[in-house]
C-alpha positions in Angstrom: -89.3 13.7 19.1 -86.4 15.1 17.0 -84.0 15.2 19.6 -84.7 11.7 20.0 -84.7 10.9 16.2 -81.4 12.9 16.0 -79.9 10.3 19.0 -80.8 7.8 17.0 -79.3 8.5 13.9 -75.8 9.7 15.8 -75.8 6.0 16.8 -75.8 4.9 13.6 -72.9 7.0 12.2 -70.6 6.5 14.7 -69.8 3.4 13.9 -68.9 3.9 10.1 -66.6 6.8 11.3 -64.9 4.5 13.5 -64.4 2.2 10.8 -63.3 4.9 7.9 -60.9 6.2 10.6 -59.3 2.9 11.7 -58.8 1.4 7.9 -57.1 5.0 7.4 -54.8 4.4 10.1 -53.8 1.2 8.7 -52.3 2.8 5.2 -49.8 4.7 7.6 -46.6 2.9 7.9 -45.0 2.5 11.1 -41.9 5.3 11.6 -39.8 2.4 14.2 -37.2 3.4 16.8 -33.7 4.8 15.7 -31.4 2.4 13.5 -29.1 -0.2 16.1 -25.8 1.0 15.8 -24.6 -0.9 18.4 -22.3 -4.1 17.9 -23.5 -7.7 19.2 -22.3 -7.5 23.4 -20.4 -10.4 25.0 -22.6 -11.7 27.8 -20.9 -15.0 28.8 -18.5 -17.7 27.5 -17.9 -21.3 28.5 -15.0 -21.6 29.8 -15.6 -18.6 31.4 -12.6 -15.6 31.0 -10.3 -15.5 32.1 -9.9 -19.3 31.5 -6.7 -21.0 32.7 -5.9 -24.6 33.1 -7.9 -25.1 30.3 -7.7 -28.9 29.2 -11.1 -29.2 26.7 -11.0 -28.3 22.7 -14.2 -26.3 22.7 -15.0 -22.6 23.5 -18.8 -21.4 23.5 -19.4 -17.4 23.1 -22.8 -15.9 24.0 -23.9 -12.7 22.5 -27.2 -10.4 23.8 -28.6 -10.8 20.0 -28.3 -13.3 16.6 -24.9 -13.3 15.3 -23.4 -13.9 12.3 -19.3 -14.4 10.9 -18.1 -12.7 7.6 -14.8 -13.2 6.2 -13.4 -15.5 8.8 -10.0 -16.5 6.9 -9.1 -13.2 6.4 -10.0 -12.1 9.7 -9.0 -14.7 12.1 -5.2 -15.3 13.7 -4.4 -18.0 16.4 -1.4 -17.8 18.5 0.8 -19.7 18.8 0.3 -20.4 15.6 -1.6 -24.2 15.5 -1.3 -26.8 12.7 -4.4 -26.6 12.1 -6.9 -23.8 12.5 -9.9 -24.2 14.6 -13.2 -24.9 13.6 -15.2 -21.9 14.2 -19.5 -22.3 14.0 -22.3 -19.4 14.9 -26.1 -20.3 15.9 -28.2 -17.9 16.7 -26.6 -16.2 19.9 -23.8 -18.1 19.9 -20.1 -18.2 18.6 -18.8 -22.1 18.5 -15.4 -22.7 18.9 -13.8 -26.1 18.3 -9.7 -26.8 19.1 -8.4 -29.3 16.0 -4.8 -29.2 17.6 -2.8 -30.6 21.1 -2.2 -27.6 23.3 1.2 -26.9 25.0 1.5 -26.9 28.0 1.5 -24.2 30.5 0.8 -21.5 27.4 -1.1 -18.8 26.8 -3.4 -18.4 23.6 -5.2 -16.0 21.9 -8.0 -16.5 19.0 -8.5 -13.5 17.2 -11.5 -13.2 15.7 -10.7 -9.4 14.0 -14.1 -7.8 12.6 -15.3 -11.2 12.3 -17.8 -11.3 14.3 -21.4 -9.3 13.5 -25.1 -9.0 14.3 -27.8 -10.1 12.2 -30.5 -7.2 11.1 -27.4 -4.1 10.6 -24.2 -6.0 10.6 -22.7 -4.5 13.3 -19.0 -5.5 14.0 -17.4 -6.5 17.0 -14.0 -4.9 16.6 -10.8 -6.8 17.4 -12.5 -9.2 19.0 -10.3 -11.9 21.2 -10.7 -14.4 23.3 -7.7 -15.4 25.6 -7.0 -18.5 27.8 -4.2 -20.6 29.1 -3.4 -24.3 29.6 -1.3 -23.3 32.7 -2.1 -21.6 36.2 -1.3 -17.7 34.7 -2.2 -15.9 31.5 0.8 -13.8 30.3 -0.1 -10.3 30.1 3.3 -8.9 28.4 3.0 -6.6 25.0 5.1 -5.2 22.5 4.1 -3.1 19.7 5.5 -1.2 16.4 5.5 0.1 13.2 6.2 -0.9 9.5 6.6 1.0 6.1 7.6 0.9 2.8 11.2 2.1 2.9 12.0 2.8 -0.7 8.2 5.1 -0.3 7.6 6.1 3.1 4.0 4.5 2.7 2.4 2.0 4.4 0.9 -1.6 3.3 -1.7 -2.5 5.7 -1.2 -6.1 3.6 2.2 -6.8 5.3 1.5 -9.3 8.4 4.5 -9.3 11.2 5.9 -12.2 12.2 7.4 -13.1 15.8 9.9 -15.9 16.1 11.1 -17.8 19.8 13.7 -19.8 17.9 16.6 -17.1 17.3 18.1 -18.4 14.2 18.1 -16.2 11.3 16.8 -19.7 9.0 13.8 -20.0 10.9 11.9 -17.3 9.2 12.8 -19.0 5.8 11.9 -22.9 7.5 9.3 -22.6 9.9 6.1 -20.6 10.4 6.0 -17.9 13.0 4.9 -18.5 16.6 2.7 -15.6 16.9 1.3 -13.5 14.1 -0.3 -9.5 14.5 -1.9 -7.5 11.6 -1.0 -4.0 10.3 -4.2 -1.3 10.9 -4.2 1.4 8.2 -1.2 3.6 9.8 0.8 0.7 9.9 1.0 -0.1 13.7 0.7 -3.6 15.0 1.1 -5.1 18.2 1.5 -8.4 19.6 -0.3 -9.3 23.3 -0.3 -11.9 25.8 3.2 -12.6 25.2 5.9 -14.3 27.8 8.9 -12.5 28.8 12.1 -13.7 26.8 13.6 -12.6 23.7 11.9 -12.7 20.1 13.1 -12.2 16.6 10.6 -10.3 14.6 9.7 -9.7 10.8 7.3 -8.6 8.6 6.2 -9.6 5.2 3.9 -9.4 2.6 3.1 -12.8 2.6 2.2 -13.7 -1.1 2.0 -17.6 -1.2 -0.2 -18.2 2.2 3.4 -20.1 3.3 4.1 -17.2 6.4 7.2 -17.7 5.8 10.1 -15.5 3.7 10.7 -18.0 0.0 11.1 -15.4 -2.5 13.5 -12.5 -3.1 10.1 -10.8 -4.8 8.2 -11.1 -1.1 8.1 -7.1 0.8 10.2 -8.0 3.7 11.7 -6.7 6.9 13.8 -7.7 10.0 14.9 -6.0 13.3 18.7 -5.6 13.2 18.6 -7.8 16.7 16.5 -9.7 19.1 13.3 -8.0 20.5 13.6 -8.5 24.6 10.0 -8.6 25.6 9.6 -7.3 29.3 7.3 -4.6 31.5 8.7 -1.7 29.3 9.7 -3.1 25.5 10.8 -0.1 23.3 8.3 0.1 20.3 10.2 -1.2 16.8 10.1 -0.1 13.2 10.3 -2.2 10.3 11.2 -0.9 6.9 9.9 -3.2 4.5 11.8 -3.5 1.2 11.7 -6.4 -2.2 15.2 -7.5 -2.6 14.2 -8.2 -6.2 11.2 -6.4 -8.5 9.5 -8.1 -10.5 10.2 -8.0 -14.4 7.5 -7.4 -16.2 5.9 -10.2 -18.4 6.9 -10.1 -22.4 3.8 -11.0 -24.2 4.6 -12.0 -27.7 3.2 -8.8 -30.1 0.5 -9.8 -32.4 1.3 -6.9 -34.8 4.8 -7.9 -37.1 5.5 -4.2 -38.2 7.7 -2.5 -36.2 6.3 0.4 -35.4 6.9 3.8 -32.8 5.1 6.5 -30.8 6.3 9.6 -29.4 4.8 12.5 -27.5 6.8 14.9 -29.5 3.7 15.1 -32.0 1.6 16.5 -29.4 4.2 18.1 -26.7 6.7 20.4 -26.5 10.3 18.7 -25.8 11.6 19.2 -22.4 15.3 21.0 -22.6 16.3 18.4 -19.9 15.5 15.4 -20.5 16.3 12.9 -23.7 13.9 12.5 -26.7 11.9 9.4 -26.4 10.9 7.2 -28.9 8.8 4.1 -27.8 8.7 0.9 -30.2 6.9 -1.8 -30.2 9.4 -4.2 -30.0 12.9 -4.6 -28.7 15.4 -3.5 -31.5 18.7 -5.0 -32.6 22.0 -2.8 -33.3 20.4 0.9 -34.1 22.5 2.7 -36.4 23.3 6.3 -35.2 24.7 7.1 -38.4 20.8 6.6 -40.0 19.4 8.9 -37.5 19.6 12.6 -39.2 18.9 16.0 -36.1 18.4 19.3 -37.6 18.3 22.6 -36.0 15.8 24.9 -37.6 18.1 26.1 -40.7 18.2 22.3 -41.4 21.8 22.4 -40.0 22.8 19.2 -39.1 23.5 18.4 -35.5 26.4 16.2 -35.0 26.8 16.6 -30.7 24.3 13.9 -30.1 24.2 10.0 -28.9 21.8 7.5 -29.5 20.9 5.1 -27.2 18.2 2.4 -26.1 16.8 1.7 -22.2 17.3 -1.5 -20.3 14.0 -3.5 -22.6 15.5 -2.2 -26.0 12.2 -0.6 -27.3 12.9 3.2 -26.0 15.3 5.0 -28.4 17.1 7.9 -26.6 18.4 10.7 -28.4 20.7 12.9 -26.0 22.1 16.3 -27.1 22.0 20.0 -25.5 18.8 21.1 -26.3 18.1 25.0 -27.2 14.6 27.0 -25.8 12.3 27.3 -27.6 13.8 26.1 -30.7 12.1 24.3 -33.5 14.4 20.6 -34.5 14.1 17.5 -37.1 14.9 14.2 -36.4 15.1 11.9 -39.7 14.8 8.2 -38.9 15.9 6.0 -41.8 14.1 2.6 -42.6 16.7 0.4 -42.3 18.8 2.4 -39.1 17.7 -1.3 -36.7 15.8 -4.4 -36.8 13.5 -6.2 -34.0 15.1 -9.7 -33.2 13.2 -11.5 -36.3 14.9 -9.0 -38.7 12.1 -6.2 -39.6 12.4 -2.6 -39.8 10.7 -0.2 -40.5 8.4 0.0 -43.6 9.4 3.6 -44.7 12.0 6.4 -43.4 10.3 8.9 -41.3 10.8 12.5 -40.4 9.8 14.4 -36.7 9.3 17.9 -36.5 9.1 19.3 -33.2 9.7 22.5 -31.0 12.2 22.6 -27.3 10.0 24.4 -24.5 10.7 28.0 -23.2 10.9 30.0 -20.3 7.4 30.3 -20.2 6.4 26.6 -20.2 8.0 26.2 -16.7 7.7 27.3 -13.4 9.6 28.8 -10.1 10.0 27.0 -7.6 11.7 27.3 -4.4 11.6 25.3 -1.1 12.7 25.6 1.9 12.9 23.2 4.9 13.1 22.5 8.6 15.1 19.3 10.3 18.1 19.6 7.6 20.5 17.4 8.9 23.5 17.0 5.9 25.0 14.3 7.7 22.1 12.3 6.6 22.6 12.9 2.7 18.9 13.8 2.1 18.0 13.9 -2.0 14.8 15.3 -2.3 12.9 13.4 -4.8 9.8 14.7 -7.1 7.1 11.7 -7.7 4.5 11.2 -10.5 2.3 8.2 -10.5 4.5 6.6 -8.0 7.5 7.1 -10.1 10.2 9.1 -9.3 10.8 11.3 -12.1 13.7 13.6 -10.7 16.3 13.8 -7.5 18.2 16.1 -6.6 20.9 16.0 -3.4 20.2 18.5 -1.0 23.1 20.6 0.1 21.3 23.2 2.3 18.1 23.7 3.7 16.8 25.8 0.4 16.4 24.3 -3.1 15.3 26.1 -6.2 15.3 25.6 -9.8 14.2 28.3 -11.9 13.2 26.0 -15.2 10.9 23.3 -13.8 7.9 21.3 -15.6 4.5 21.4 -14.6 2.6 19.2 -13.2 1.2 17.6 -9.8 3.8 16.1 -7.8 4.5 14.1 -4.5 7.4 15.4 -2.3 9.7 12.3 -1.2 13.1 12.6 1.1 15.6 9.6 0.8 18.6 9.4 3.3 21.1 8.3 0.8 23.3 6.1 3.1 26.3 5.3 0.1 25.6 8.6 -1.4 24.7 6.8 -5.3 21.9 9.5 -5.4 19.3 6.6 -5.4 17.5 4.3 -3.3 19.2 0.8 -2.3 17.4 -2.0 -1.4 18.3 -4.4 1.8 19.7 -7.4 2.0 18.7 -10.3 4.9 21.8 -12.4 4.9 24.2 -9.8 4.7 22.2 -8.3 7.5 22.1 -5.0 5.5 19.0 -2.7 5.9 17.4 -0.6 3.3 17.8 2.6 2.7 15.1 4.4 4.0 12.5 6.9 2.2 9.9 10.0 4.0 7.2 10.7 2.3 6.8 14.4 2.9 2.5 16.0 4.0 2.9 18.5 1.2 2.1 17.9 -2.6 3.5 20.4 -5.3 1.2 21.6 -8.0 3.0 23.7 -10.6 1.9 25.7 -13.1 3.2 27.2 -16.4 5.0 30.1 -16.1 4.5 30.8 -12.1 6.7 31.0 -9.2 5.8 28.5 -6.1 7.4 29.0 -2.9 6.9 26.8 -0.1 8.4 27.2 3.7 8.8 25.0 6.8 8.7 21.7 4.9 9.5 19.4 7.4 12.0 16.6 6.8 11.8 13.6 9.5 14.4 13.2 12.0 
């Protein structure tokens, strides 16, 4: 009789703990399968690839999952370049192409859809993607690639499209837009593909205005010194982009009237080497050396100095042969120059201020590999993208023994006229830039230490 009540009353609590247990299970969230990494695949198109004797104005692409397209205009590049861009549509799987312009005949084109192209749930991107065809019996299959930099830097601006020309004349670059078009990747490499054999000029350009064309003296630019002959075996080219012009900056009218000035010598040591800035706030008008007053510490006055202003007027630039370590006064009088509306300053003012010493420089010495004199190399130190000094190299060591601190870039300019700086290009002079290496190494310096670095390798 128990075991029988016991039976009974084991059918009645299985139930419940089937129950407890599945409402448990449902608090539990699902762990999935592994994130999709994987881009969107290309299963078929219409017409199908590789498509020659195309005649239609639509392309279909088919994709093994939903798609979607990011960033189009700054992604896609038809060649030869059309009129008018294509109209480009996605639904679900598929990609929709639509032609707006009359294909030439017997050509080969090439939509680039870049990293365009993505999948729905991760984004995914295609990379690069392309889709060739031909309105003639053959799709060309020729290539040539190359390279571009900054030539008064070394560095690269993956900005700067290249240009490839069919019509030879040196005005076409300036008149018409480009028949095919490549991007630079991040090391600066591009390369054109499908091409027909024949000769090309080619150019590259950072192309401002939209126009893909060189209008302004402002634009980075570059240009092969001669026609690119595109066969089976096309030597690679490099392009040393350059601004004929730089921009000036833009005056702003000051809201303040005083005139007014700063000057690091409040808070730093003045360098032995270099002039004594003072920074205004406006241009000035006629300075008066003779109502500017330098001391030596005895109150001596100094007489071996000029005065002199930079290129926008409001940096004052006191020269003389500085001592180390040596404590100075500069007395600025009221009335030594006015801005261009007349005003001075309100009151005469006096600078103290100490030179540096030995012990607020550093050592340094360099030595390098691939010296080549014949090239007139200057080795150039860079802050902030500025150079701040050059020096012409006359061996394959340099030193100095009184140098500032501070983190620098290393820079090598083949000084072509030997002027000691760097000279831009000029188009229709057919004159290239001077070029500029940026050298792997960086310089940090410290107060009072001695650097020394070997095998710096200058380019060839």
């Amino acid at each position: 009789m128990k075991k029988m009540l016991y039976f009974f009353l084991l059918i009645l609590v299985i139930p419940k703990i089937v129950v407890l247990t599945s409402g448990c299970a449902q608090i539990i969230a699902p762990t999935g399968g592994p994130r999709d990494t994987l881009p969107p695949v290309l299963i078929s198109t219409t017409p199908k690839k590789p498509a020659t004797n195309f005649t239609g104005n639509r392309i279909n692409l088919y994709f093994d999952e939903y798609v979607q397209i990011q960033e189009l205009q700054q992604n896609l590049l038809v060649s030869p370049t059309p009129k008018n861009n294509p109209y480009i549509d996605y639904k679900l799987r598929s990609v929709t192409i639509r032609l707006r312009d009359t294909l030439e005949p017997n050509t080969t084109y090439t939509i680039n859809l870049g990293n365009s192209i993505r999948d729905i749930n991760e984004n995914n991107i295609i990379k690069d993607f392309r889709y060739v065809f031909s309105t003639g019996s053959t799709i060309d299959s020729l290539s040539f690639s190359g390279k571009v930099q900054e030539a008064e830097t070394g560095k690269i601006d993956s900005t700067l499209i290249v240009l490839l020309y069919k019509n030879l004349d040196d005005t076409a670059v300036i008149k018409l837009k480009p028949k095919y078009i490549a991007r630079l990747d991040g090391a600066g490499n591009f390369s054109f593909e499908n091409l027909s054999a024949g000769e090309y000029k080619v150019y590259a350009l950072k192309d401002g205005d939209g126009s893909r064309t060189y209008n302004s003296k402002l634009e980075m630019f570059a240009f092969a010194n001669s026609a690119v002959t595109v066969s089976s075996n096309t030597t690679p080219v490099f392009l040393y982009a350059y601004a004929e012009q730089k921009e000036k900056p833009k005056v702003t009218a000051p809201a303040e009237k005083k005139l007014k000035y700063t000057t690091k010598i409040t808070t730093q040591k003045q360098d032995v080497f270099t002039d004594l800035a003072i920074e205004f706030n406006k241009p000035l008008k006629n300075p008066d050396k003779q109502k500017i007053i330098l001391t030596d510490t005895l109150n001596n006055i100094i007489k071996d100095f000029s005065v002199t202003t930079d290129s926008t007027n409001k940096n004052l630039l006191i020269k003389t042969k500085w001592i180390q370590d040596a404590s100075y006064k500069l007395v600025i009088l009221k009335d030594f120059a006015t801005d261009s509306t007349g005003l001075s300053l309100a009151k005469s003012d006096t600078l103290r201020f100490k030179t540096k010493g030995e012990t607020d420089y550093a050592i340094v010495k360099l030595k390098f590999t691939n010296f080549d004199k014949t090239k007139n190399p200057v080795l150039q130190f860079v802050q902030n993208n500025e150079v701040v000094n050059a020096y012409p190299l006359t061996s394959d060591t340099w030193n100095a023994q009184l140098f500032n601190p501070g983190e620098y870039e290393l820079r090598i300019l083949y000084d072509d006229n030997r002027n000691g700086i760097w000279d831009t290009g000029n188009f229709v002079k057919k004159i290239q830039p001077e070029k500029v290496y940026s050298i792997s190494q960086k310089l940090s310096l410290r107060e009072n230490f001695e650097k020394d670095i070997d095998n710096i390798e200058l380019p060839k």
